[in-house]
DRENPA-3360 file (N, C-alpha, C; in nm, 2 decimals, always signed):
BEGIN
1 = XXXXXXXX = +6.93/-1.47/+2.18/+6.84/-1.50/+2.07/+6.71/-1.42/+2.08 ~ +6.65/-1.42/+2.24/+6.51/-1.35/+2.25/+6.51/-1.25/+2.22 ~ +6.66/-1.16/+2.28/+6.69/-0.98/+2.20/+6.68/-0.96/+2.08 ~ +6.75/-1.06/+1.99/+6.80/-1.00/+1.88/+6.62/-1.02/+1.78 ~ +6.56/-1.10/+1.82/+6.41/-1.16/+1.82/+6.32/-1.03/+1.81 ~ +6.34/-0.95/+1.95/+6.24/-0.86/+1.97/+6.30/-0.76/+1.93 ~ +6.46/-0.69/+1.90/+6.49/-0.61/+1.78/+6.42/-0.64/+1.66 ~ +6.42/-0.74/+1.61/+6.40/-0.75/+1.45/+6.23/-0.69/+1.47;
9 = XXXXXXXX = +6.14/-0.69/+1.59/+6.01/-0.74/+1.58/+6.01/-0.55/+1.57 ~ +6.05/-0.50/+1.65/+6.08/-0.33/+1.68/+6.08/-0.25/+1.56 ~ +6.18/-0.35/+1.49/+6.23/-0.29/+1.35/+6.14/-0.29/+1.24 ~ +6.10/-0.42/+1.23/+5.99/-0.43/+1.16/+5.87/-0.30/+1.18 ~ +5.81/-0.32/+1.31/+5.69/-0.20/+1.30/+5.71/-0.08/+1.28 ~ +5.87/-0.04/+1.30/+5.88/+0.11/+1.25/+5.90/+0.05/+1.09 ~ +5.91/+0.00/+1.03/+5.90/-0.02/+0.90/+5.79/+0.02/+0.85 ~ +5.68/-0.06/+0.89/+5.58/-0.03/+0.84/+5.48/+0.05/+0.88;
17 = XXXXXXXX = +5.55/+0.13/+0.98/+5.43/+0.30/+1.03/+5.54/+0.37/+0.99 ~ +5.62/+0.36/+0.92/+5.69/+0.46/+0.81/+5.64/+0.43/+0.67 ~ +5.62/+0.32/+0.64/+5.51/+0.30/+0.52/+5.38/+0.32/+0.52 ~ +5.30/+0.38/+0.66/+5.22/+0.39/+0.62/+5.19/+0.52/+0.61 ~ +5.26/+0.60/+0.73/+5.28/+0.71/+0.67/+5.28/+0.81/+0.55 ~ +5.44/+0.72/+0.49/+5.44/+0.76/+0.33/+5.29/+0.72/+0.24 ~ +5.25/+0.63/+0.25/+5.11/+0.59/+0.21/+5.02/+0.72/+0.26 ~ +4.99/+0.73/+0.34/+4.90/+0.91/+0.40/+4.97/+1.03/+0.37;
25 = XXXXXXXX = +5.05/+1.00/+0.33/+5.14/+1.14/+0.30/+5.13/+1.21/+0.14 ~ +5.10/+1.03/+0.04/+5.11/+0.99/-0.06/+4.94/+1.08/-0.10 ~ +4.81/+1.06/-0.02/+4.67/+1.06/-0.07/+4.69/+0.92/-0.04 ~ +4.70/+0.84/+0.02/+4.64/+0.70/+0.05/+4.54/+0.73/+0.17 ~ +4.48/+0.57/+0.17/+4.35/+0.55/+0.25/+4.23/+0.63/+0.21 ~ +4.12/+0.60/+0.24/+3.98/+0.68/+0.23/+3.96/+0.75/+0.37 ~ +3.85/+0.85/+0.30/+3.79/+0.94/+0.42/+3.62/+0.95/+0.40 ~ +3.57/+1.00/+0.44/+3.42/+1.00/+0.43/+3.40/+1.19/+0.39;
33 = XXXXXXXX = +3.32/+1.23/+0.26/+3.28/+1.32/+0.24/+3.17/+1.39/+0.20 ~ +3.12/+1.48/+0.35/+2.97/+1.47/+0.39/+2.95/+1.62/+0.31 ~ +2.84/+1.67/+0.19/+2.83/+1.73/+0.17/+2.67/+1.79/+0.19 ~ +2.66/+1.88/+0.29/+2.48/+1.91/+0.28/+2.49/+2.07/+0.23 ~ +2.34/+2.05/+0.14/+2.27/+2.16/+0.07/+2.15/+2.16/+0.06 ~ +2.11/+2.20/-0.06/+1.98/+2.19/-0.12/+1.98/+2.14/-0.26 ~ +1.89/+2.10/-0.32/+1.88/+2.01/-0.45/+1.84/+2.12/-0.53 ~ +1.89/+2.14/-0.61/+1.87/+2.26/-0.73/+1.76/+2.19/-0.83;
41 = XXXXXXXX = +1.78/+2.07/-0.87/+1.68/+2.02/-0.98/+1.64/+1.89/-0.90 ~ +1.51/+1.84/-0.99/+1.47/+1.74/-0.96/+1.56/+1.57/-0.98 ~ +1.59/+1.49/-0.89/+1.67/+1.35/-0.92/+1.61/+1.30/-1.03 ~ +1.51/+1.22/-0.99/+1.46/+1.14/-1.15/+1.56/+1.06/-1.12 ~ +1.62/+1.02/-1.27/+1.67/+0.84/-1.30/+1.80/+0.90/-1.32 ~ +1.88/+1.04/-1.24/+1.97/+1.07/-1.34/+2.10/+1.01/-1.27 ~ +2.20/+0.98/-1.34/+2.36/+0.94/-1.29/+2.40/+1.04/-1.17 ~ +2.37/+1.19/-1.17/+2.45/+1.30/-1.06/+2.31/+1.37/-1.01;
49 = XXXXXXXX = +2.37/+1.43/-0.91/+2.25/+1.50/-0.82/+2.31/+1.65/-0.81 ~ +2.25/+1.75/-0.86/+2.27/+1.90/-0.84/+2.26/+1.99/-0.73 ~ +2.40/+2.04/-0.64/+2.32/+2.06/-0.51/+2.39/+2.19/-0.52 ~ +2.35/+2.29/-0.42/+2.39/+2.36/-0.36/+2.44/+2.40/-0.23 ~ +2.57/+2.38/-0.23/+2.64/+2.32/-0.07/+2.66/+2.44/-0.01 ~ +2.60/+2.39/+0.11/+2.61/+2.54/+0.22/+2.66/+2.46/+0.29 ~ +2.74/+2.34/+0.32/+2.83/+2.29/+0.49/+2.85/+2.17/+0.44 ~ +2.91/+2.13/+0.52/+2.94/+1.94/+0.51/+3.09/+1.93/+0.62;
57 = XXXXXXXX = +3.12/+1.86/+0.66/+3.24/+1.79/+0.74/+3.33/+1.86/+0.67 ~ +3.48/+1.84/+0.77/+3.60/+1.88/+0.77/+3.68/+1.92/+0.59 ~ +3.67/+1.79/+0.58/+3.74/+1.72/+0.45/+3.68/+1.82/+0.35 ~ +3.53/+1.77/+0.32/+3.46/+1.80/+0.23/+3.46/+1.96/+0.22 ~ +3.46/+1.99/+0.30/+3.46/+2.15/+0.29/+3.65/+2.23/+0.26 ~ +3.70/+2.18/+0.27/+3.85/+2.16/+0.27/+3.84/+2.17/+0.10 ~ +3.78/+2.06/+0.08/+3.77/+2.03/-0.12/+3.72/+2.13/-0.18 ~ +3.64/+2.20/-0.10/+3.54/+2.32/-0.18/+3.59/+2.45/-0.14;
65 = XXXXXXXX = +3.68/+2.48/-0.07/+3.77/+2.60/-0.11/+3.80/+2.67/-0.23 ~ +3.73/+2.80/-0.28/+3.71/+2.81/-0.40/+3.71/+2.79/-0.52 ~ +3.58/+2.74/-0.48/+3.54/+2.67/-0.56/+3.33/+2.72/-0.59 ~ +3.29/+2.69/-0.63/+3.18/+2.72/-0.68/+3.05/+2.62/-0.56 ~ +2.94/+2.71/-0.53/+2.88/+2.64/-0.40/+2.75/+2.53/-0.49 ~ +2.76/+2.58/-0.62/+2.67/+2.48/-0.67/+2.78/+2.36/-0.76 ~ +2.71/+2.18/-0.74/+2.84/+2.08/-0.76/+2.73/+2.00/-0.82 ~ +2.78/+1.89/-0.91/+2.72/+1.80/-0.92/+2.78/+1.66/-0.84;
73 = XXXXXXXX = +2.71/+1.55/-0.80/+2.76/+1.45/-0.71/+2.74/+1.37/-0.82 ~ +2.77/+1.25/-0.82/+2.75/+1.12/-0.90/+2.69/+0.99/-0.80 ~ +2.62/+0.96/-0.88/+2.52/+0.89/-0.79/+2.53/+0.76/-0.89 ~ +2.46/+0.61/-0.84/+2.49/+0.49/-0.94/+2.39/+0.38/-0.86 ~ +2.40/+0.26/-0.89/+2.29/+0.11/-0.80/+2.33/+0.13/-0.70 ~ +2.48/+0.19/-0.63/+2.49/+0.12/-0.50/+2.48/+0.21/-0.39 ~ +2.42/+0.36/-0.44/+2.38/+0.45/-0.34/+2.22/+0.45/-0.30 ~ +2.23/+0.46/-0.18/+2.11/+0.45/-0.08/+2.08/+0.58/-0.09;
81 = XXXXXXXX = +1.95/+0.56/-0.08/+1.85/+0.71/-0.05/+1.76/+0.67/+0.07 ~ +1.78/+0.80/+0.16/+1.72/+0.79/+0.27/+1.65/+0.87/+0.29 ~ +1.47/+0.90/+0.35/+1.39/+1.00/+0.31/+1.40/+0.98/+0.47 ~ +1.42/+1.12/+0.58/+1.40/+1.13/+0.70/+1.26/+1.18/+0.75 ~ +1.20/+1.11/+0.83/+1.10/+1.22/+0.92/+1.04/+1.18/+1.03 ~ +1.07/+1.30/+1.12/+1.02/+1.28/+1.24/+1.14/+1.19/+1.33 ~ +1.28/+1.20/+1.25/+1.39/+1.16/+1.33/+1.38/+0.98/+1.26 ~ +1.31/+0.95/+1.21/+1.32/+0.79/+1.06/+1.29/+0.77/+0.96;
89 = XXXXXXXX = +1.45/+0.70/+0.95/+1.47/+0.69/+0.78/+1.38/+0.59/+0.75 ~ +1.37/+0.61/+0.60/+1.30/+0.54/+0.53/+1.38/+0.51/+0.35 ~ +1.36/+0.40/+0.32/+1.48/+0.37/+0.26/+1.38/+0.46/+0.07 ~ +1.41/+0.49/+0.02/+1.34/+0.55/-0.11/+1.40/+0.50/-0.21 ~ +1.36/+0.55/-0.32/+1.42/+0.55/-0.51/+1.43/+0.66/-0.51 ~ +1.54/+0.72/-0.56/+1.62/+0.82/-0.60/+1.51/+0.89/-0.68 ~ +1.40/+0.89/-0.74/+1.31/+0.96/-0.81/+1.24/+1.07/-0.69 ~ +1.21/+1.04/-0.59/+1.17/+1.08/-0.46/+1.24/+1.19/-0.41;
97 = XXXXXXXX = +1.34/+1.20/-0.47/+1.43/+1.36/-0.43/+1.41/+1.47/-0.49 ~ +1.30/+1.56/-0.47/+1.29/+1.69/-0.58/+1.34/+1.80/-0.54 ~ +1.38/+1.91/-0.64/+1.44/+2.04/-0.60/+1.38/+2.06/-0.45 ~ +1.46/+2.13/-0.44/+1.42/+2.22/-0.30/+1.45/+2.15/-0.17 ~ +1.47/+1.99/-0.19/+1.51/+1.97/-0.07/+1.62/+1.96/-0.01 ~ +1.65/+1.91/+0.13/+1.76/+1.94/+0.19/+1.84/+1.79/+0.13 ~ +1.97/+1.77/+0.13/+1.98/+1.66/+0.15/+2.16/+1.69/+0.15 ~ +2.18/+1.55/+0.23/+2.32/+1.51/+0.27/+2.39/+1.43/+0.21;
105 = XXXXXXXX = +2.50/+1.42/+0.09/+2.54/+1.35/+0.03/+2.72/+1.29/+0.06 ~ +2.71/+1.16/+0.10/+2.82/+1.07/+0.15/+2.91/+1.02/+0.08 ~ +3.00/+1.09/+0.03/+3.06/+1.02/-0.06/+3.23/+0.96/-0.02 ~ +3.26/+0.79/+0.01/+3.40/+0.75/+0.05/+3.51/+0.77/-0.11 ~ +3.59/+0.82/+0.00/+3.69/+0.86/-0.17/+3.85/+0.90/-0.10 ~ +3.98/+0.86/-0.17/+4.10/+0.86/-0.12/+4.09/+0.97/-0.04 ~ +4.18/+0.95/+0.04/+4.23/+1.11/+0.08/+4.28/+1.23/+0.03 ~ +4.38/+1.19/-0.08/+4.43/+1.28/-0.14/+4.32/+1.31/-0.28;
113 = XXXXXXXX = +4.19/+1.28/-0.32/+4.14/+1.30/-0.42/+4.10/+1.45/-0.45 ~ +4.10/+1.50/-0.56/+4.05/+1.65/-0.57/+3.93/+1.60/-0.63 ~ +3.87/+1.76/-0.59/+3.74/+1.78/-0.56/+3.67/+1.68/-0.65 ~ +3.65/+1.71/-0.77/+3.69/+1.64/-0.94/+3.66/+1.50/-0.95 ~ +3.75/+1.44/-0.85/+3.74/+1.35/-0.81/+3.62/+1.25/-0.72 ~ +3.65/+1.31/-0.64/+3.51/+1.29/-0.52/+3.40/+1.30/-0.60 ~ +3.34/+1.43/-0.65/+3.27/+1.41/-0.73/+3.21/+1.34/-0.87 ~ +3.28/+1.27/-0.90/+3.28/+1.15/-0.97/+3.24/+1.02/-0.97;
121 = XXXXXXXX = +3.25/+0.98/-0.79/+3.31/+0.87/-0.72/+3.13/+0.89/-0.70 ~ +3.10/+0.76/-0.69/+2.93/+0.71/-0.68/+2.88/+0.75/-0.52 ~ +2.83/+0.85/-0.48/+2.80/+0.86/-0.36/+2.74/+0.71/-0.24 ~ +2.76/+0.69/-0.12/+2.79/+0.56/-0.10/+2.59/+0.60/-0.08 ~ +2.56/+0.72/+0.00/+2.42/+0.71/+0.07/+2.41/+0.88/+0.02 ~ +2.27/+0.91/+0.02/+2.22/+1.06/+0.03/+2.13/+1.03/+0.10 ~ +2.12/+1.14/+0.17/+1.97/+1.15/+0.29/+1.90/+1.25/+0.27 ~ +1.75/+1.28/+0.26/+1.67/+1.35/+0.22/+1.63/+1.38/+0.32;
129 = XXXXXXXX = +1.58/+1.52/+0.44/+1.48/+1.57/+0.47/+1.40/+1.61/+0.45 ~ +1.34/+1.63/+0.30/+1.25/+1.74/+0.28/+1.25/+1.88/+0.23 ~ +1.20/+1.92/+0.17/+1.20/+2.11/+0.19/+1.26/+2.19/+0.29 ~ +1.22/+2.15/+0.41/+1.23/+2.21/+0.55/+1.28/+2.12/+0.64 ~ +1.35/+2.24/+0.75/+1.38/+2.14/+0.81/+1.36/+2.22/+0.94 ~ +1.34/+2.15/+1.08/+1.29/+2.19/+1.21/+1.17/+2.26/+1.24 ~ +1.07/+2.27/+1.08/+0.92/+2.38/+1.13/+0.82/+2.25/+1.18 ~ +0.72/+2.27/+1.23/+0.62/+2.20/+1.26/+0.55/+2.13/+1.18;
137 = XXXXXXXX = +0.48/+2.03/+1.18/+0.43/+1.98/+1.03/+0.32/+2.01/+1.04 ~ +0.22/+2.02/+0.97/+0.10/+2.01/+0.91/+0.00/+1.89/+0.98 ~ -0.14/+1.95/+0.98/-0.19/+1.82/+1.03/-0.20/+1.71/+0.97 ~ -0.22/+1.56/+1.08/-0.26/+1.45/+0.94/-0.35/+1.41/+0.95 ~ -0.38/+1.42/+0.78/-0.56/+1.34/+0.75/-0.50/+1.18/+0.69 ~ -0.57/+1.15/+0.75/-0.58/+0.97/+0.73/-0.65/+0.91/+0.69 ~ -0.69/+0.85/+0.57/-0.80/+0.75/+0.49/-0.74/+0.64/+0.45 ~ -0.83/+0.55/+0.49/-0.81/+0.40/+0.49/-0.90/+0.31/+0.39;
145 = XXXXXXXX = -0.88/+0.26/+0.31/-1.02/+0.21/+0.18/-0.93/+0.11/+0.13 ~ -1.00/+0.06/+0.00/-0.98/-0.03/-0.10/-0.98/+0.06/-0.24 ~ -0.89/+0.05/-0.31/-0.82/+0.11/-0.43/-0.95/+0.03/-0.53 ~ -0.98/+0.13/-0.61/-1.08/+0.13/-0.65/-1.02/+0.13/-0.85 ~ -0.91/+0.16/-0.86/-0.87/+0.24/-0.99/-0.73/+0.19/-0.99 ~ -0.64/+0.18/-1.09/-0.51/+0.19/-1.03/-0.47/+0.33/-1.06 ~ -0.33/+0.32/-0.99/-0.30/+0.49/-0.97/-0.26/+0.50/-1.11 ~ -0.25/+0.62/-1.19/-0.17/+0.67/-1.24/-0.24/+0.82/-1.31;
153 = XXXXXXXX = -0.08/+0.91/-1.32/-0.11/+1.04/-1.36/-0.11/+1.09/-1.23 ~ -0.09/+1.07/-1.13/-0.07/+1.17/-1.02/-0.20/+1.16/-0.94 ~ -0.26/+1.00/-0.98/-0.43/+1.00/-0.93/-0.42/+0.92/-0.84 ~ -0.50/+0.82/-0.77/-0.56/+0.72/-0.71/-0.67/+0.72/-0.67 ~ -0.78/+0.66/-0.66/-0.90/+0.67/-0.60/-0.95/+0.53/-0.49 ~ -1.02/+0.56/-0.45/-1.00/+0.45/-0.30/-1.17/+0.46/-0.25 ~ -1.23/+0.31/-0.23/-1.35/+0.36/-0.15/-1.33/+0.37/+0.02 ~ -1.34/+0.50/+0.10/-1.35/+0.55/+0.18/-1.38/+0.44/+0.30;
161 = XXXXXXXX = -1.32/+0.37/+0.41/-1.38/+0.30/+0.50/-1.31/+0.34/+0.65 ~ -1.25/+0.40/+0.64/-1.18/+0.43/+0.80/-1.09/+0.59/+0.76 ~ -1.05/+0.60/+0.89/-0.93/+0.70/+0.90/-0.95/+0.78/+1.04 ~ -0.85/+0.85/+1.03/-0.85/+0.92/+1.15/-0.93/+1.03/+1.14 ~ -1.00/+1.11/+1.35/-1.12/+1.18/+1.33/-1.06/+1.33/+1.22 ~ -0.97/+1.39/+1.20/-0.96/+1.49/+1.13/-1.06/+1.45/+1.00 ~ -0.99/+1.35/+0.90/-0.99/+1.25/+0.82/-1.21/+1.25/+0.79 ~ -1.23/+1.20/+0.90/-1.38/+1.17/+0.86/-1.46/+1.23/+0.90;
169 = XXXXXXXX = -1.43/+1.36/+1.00/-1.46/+1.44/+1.01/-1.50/+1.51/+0.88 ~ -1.41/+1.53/+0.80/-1.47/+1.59/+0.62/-1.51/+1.56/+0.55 ~ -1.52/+1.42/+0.57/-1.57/+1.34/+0.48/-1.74/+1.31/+0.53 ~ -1.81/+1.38/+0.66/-1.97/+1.41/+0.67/-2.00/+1.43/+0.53 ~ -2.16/+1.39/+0.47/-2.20/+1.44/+0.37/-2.12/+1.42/+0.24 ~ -2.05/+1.33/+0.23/-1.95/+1.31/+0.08/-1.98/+1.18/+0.01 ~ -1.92/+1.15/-0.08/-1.90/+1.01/-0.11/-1.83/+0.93/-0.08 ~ -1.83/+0.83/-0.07/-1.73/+0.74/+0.01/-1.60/+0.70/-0.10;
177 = XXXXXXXX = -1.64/+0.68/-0.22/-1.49/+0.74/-0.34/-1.48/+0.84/-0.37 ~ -1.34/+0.86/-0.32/-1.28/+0.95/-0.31/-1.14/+0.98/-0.41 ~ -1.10/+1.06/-0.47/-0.96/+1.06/-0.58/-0.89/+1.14/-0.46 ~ -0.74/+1.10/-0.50/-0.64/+1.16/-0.40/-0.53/+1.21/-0.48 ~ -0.44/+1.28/-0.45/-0.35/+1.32/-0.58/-0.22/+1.24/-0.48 ~ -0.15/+1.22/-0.60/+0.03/+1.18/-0.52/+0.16/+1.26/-0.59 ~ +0.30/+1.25/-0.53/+0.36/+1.34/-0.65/+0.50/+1.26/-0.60 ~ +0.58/+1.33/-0.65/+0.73/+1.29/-0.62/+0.80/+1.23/-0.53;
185 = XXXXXXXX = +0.77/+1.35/-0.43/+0.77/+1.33/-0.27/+0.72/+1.17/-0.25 ~ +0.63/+1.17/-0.26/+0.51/+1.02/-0.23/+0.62/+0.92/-0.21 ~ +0.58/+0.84/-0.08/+0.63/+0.71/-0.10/+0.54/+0.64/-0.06 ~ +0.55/+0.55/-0.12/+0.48/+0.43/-0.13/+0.54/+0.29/-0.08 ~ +0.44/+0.20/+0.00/+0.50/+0.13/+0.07/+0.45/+0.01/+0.09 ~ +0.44/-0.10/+0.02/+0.40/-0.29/+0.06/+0.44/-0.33/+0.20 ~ +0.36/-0.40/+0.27/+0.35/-0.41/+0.41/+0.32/-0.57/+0.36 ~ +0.40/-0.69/+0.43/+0.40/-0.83/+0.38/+0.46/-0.88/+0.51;
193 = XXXXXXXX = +0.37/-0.95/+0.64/+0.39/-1.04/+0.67/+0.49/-0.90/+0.81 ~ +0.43/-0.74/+0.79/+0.49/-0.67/+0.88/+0.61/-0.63/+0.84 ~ +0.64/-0.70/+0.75/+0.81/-0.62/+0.67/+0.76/-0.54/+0.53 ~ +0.80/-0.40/+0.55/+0.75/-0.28/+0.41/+0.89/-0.25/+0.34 ~ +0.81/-0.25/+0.23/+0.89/-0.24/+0.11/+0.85/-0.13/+0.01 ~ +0.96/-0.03/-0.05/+0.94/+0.03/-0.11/+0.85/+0.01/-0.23 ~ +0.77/+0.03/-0.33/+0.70/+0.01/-0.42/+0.70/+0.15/-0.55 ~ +0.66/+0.11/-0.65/+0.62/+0.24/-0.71/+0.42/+0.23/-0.69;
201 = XXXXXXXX = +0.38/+0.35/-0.78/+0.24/+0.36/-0.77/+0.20/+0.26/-0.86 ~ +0.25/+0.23/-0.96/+0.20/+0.10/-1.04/+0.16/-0.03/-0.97 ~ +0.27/-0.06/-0.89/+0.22/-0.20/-0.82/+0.12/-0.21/-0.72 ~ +0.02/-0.10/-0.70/-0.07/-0.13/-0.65/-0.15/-0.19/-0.72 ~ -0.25/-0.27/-0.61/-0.35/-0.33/-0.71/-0.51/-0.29/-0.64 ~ -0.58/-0.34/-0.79/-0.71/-0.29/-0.74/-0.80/-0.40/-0.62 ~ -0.82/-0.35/-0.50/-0.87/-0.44/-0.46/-0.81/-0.41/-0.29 ~ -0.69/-0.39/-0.31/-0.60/-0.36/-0.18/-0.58/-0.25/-0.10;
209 = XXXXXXXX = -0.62/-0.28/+0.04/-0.67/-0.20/+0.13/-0.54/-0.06/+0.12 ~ -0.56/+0.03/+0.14/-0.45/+0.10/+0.11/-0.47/+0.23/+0.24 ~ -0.38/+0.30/+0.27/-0.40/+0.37/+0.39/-0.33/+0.53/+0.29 ~ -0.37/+0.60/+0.31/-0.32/+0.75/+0.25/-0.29/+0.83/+0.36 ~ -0.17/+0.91/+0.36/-0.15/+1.02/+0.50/-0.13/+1.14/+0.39 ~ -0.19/+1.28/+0.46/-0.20/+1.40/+0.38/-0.15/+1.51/+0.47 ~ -0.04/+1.53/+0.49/-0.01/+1.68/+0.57/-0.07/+1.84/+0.49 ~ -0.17/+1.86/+0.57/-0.24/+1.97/+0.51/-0.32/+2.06/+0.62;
217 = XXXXXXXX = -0.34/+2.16/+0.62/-0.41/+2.23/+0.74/-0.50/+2.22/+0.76 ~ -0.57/+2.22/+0.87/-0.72/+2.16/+0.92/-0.78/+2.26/+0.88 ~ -0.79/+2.36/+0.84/-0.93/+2.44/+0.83/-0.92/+2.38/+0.62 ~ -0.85/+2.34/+0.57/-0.91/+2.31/+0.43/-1.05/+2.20/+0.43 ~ -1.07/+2.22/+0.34/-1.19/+2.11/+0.25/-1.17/+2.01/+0.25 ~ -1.24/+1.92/+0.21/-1.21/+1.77/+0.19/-1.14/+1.76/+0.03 ~ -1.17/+1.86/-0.07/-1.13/+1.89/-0.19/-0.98/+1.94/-0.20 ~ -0.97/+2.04/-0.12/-0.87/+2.09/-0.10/-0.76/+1.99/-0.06;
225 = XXXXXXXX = -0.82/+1.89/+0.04/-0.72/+1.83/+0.11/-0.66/+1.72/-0.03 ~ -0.75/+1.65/-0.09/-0.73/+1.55/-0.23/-0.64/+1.68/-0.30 ~ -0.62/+1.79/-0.31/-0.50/+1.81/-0.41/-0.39/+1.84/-0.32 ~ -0.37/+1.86/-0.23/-0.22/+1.77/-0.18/-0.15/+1.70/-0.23 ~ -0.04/+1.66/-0.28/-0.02/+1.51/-0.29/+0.04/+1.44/-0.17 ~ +0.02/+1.32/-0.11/+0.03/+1.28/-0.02/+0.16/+1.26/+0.01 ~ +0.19/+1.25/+0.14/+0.35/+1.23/+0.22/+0.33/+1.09/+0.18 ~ +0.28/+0.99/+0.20/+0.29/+0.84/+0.21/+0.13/+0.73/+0.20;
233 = XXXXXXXX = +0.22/+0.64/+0.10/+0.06/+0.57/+0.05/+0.14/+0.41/+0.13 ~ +0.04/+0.32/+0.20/+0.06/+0.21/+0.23/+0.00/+0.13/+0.18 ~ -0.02/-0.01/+0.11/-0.05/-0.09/+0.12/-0.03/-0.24/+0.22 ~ -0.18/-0.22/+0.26/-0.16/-0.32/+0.34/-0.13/-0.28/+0.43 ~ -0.07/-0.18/+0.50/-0.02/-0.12/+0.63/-0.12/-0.20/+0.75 ~ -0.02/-0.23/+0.86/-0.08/-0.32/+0.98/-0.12/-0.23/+1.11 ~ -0.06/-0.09/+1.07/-0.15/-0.03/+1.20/-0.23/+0.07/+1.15 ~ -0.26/+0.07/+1.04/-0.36/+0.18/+0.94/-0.50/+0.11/+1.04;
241 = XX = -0.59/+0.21/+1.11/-0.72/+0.15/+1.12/-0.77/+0.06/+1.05 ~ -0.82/+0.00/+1.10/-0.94/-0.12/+1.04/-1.06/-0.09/+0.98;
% end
């Protein structure tokens, strides 16, 4: 009885690694397909993302066998955007992705799906580096104040109370309000209790200490440096000078 037991049990599993086979043989199961390029147009609010693919994983590049190097991805609520720097992610809004940058788009999708396909399928994550990737960055000017205006139009203004020496080093001889510019790139970030949260520029409010970082070259102005728009605006940030 134990034989004829552990036959049936034998039989059984080749049963079903011959079904699953035929299932993978079929286009069954999912794969992961990693597509990196560069962003031809700006994201914004839109459903797909315009790239121009120069590499990605096995699969994905398998799909794009003649085929055209510029694709659109489809994007939806339940894809993550990840802005990288300096080796950490940072979670963003899809508005935050403009032309020219690098980014890596993840899309899970059957095995057997054509290209067509995949690209249809809501990307699970995209990851943003930036414009560039591996050059050196820029120095950082750092100002620390109380938001004086609320942002908008690409503005903010802030009365001047701290920052790093680059930072107030320029600010000898100036006024202590100061306007700053921001742009696409910008993220913005609510600091609550040590846990940061993405924000737009709207929800700032007037009154809140806010910390500005500006990658820009040291030999500019203090003018010069305000038309930057900034890598990253904090509110409330807990290790922004005092």
């Amino acid at each position: 009885m134990r034989r004829r037991f552990t036959y049936f049990v034998i039989a059984a599993l080749v049963l079903v690694a011959a079904g699953a086979s035929s299932t993978l043989a079929a286009g069954g199961g999912n794969l992961t397909y990693m597509f990196n390029g560069r962003l031809l147009t700006d994201a914004g609010n839109s459903s797909s993302l315009y790239v121009d693919v120069n590499g990605g994983n096995k699969p994905a590049l398998r799909k794009l066998l003649g085929q055209s190097d510029n694709q659109y991805f489809a994007v939806g609520s339940g894809t993550q955007y990840l802005r990288w720097s300096h080796g950490v992610p940072t979670v963003v809004a899809e508005a935050n992705l403009v032309a020219g940058d690098i980014v890596s788009v993840r899309v899970r999708a059957a095995h057997g799906a054509s290209l067509a396909q995949i690209e249809a399928t809501a990307a699970a994550r995209v990851s943003d580096r930036g414009p560039t990737r591996g050059r050196a960055g820029k120095p950082l000017w750092l100002f620390v104040g109380t938001l004086n205006t609320p942002a908008a139009g690409g503005k903010l203004t802030i009365h001047v109370q701290s920052g790093n020496w680059l930072a107030l080093r320029k600010m000898l001889g100036q006024p202590l309000d100061e306007s700053f510019s921001y742009g696409n790139r910008t993220i913005f970030i609510l600091w609550r209790s040590g846990v940061p949260t993405v924000i737009s520029p709207s929800q700032l409010k007037v009154g809140d200490r806010i910390s500005i970082r500006i990658r820009a070259p040291r030999w500019y102005t203090l003018q010069q440096a305000e038309q930057v728009p900034a890598t990253h605006i904090g509110d409330h940030e807990p290790h922004a000078p005092a």
